[in-house]
DRENDO-1510 file (C-alpha; in Angstrom, 1 decimal, always signed):
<recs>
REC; n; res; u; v; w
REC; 1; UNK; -48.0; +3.9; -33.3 .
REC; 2; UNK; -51.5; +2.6; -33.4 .
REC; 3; UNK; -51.9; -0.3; -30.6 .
REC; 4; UNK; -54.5; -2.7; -31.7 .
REC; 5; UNK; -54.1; -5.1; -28.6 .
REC; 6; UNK; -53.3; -4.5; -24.8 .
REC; 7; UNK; -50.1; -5.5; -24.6 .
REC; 8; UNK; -48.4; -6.6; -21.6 .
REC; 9; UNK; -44.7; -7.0; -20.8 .
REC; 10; UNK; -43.8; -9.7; -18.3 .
REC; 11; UNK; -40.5; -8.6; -16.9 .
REC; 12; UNK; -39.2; -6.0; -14.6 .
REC; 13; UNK; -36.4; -4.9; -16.5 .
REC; 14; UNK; -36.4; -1.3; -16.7 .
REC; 15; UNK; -34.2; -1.7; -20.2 .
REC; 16; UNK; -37.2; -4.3; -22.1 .
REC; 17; UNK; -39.5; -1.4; -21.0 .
REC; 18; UNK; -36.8; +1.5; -22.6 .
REC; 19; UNK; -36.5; -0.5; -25.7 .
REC; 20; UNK; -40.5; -1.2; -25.9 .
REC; 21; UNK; -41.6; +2.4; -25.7 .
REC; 22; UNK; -38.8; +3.0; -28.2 .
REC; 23; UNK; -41.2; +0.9; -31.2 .
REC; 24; UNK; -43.7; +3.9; -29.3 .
REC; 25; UNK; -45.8; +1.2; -27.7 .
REC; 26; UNK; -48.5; +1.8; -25.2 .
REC; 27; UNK; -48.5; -1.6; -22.7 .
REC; 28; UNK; -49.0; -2.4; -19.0 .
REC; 29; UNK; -46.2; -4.4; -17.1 .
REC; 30; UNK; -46.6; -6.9; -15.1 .
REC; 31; UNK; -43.6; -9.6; -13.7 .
REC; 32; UNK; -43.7; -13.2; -14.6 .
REC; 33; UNK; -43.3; -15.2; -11.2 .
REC; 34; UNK; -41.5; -18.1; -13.5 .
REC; 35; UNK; -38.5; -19.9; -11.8 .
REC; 36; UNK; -35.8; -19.7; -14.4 .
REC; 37; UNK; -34.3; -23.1; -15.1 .
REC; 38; UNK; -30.9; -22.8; -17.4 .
REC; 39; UNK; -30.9; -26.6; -17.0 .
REC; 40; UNK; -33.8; -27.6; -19.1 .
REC; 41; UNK; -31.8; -27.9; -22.8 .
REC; 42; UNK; -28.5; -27.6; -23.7 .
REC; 43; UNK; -28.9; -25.8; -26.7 .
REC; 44; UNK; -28.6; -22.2; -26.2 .
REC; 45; UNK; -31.6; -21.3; -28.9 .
REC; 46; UNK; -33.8; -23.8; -27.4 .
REC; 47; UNK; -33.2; -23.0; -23.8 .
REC; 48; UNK; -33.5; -19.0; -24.6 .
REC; 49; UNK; -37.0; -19.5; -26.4 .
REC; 50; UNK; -37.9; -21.9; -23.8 .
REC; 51; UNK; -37.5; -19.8; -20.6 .
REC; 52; UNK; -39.0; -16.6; -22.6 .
REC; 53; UNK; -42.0; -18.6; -23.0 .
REC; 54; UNK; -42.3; -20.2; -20.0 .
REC; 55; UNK; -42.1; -16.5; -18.4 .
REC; 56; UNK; -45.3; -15.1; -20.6 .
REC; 57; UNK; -47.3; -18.3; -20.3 .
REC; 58; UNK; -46.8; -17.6; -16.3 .
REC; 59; UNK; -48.6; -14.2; -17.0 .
REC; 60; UNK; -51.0; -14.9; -20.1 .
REC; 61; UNK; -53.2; -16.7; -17.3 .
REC; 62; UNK; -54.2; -13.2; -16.2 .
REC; 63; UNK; -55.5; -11.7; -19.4 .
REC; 64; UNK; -58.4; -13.1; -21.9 .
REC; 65; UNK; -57.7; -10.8; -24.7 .
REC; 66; UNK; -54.1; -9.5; -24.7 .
REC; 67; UNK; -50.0; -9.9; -26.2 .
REC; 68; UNK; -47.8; -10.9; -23.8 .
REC; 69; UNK; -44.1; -10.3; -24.3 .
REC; 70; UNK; -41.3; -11.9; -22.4 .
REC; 71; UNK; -38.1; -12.8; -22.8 .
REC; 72; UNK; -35.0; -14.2; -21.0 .
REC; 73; UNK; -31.0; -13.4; -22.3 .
REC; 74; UNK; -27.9; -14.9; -20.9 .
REC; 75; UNK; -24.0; -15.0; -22.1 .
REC; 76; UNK; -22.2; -17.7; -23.6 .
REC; 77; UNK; -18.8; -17.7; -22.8 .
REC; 78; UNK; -16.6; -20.8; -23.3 .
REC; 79; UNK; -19.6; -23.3; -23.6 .
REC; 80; UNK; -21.3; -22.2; -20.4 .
REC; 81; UNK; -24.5; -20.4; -19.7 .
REC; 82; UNK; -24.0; -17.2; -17.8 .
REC; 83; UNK; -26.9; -15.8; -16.1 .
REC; 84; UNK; -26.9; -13.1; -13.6 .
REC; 85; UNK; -24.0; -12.6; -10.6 .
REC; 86; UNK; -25.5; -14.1; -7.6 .
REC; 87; UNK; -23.3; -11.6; -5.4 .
REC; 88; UNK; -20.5; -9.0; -6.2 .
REC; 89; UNK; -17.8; -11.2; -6.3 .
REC; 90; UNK; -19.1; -13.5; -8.5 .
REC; 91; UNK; -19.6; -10.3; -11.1 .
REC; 92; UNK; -16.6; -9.0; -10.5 .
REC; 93; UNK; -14.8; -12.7; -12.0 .
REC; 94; UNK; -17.7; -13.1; -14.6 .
REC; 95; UNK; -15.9; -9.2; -16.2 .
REC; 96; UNK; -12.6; -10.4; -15.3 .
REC; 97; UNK; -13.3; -13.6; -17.5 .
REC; 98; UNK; -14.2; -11.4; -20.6 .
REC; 99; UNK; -11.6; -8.7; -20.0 .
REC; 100; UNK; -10.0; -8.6; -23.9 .
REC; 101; UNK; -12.1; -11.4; -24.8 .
REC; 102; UNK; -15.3; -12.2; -26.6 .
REC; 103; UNK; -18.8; -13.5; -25.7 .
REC; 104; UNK; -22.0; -14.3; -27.1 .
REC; 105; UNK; -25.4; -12.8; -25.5 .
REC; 106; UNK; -28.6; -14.3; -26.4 .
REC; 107; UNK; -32.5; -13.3; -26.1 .
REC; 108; UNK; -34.8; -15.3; -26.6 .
REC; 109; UNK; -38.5; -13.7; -26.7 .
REC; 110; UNK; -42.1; -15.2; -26.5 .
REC; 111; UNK; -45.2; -13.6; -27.5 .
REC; 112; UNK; -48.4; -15.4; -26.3 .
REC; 113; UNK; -51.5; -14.2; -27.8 .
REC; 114; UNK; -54.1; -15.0; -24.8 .
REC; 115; UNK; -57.3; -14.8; -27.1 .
REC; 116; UNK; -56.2; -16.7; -30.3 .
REC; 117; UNK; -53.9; -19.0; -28.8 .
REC; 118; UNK; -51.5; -18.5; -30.8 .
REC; 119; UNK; -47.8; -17.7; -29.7 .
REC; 120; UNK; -44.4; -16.9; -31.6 .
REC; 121; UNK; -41.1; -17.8; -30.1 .
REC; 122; UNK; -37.4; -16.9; -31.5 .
REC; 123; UNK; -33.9; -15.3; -30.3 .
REC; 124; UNK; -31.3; -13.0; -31.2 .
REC; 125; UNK; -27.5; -12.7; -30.8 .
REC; 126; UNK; -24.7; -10.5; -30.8 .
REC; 127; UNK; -20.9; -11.6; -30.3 .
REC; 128; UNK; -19.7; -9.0; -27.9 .
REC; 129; UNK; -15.7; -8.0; -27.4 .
REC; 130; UNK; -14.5; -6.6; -24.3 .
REC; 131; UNK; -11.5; -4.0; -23.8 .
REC; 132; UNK; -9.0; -5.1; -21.6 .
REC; 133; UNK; -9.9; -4.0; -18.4 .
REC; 134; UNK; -7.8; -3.5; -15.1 .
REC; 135; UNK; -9.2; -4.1; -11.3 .
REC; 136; UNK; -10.2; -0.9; -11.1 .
REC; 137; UNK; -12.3; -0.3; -14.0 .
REC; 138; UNK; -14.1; -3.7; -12.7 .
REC; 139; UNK; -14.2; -2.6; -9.3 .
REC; 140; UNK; -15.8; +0.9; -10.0 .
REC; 141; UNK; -18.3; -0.5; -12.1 .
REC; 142; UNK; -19.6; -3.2; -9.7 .
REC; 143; UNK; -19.9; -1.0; -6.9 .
REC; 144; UNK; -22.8; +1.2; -9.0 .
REC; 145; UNK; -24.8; -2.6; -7.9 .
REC; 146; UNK; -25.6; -2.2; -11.9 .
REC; 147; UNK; -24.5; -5.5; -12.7 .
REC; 148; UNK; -26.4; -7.4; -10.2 .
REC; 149; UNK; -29.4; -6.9; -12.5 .
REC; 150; UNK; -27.9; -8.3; -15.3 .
REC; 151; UNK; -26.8; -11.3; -17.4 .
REC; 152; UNK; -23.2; -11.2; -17.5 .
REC; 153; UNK; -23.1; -8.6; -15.1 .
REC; 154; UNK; -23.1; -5.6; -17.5 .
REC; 155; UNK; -25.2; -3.3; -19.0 .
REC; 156; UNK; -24.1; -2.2; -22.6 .
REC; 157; UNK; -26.7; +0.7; -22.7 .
REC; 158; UNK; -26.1; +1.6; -19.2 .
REC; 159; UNK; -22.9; +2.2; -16.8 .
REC; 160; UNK; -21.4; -0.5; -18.5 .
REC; 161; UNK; -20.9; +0.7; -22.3 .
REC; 162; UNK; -17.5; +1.6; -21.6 .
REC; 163; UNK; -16.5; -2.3; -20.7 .
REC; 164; UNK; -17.2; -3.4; -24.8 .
REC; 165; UNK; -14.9; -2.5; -27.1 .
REC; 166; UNK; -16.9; -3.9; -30.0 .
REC; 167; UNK; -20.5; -5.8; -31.0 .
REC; 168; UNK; -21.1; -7.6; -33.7 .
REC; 169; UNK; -25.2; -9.2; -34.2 .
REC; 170; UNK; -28.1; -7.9; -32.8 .
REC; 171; UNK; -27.7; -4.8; -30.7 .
REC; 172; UNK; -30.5; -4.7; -29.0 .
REC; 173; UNK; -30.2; -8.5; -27.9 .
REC; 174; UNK; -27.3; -7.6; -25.9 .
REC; 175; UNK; -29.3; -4.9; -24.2 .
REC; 176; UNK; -32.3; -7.8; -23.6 .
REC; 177; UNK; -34.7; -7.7; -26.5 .
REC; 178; UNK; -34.2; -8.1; -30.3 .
REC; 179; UNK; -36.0; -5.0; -31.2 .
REC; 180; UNK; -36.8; -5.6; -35.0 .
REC; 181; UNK; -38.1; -9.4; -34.4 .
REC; 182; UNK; -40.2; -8.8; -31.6 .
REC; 183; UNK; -41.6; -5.5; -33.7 .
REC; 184; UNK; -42.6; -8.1; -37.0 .
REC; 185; UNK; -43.6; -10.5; -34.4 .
REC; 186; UNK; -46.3; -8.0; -33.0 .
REC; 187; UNK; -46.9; -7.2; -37.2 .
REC; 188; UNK; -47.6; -10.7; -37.7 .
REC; 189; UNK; -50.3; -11.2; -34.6 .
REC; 190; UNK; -52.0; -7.9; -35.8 .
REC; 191; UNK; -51.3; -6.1; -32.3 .
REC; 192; UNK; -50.2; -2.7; -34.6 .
</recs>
């Protein structure tokens, strides 16, 4: 694909990266330093577009003439925002919670264009269904340390596939960028 505009992805997530080079993008990474505050709205749409562009302002400072992409996904289960475990025990309750149940993941994503000063925020979502799982199947899959790294604890295109019985939304939300939104958005700001 013909890249009009460096493009820059401000996060560390090695599955935002997979999915990028899946549209066949050429971009450089580098991390936002932005303190994640899940406090600052209440609405989950808000909140998700919020942090994701509070995460690529923190790196548009850098560039003159570039995109920046960044986004920011969390769970919703039973009215509360679920970020990442802080430790193993707290990500070993956060999969016990969804064992047989559903959830909703959220990403919100930001694209800042550093030369036109223009930027486009917006989210997708999935409702996600867990199998009933036993200690063991939790157990096993926190000790890979995979769901440290992750909202909810889980990975759906990693180790932790087997956890989801079902999804139902926005695949690639789940996984930590809505694929076909952030694609039009990059369309619409004449990057390719």
């Amino acid at each position: 694909m013909l890249v009009k505009r460096k493009i820059v992805l401000a996060s560390k997530s090695p599955r935002r990266k997979r999915l990028l080079k899946l549209l066949g993008l050429k971009f450089i990474i580098r991390e936002s330093d932005y303190e994640e505050d899940m406090s600052v709205s209440r609405d989950p749409y808000k909140l998700a577009k919020f942090l994701a562009l509070e995460k690529a302002r923190s790196v548009a400072g850098y560039y003159d003439d570039a995109i920046i992409i960044a986004a920011d996904s969390f769970i919703i289960f039973r009215d509360e925002f679920i970020g990442k475990p802080k430790n193993k025990k707290q990500a070993k309750q956060m999969l016990k919670n969804f064992s047989g149940k559903e959830h909703q993941a959220i990403t919100g994503f930001a694209l800042v264009d550093t030369k036109n000063k223009k930027t486009i925020t917006d989210y997708g979502e999935a409702m996600v269904k867990f199998r009933n799982l036993d200690d063991k199947d939790i157990d096993d899959y926190v000790a890979t340390g995979e769901p440290m790294e992750m909202a909810g604890a889980y990975g759906l295109n990693d180790g932790g596939a087997f956890l989801v019985e079902s999804v139902s939304g926005d695949f690639y939300s789940v996984i930590g960028l809505p694929l076909v939104k952030v694609y039009l958005a990059l369309k619409q700001m004449k990057a390719i």
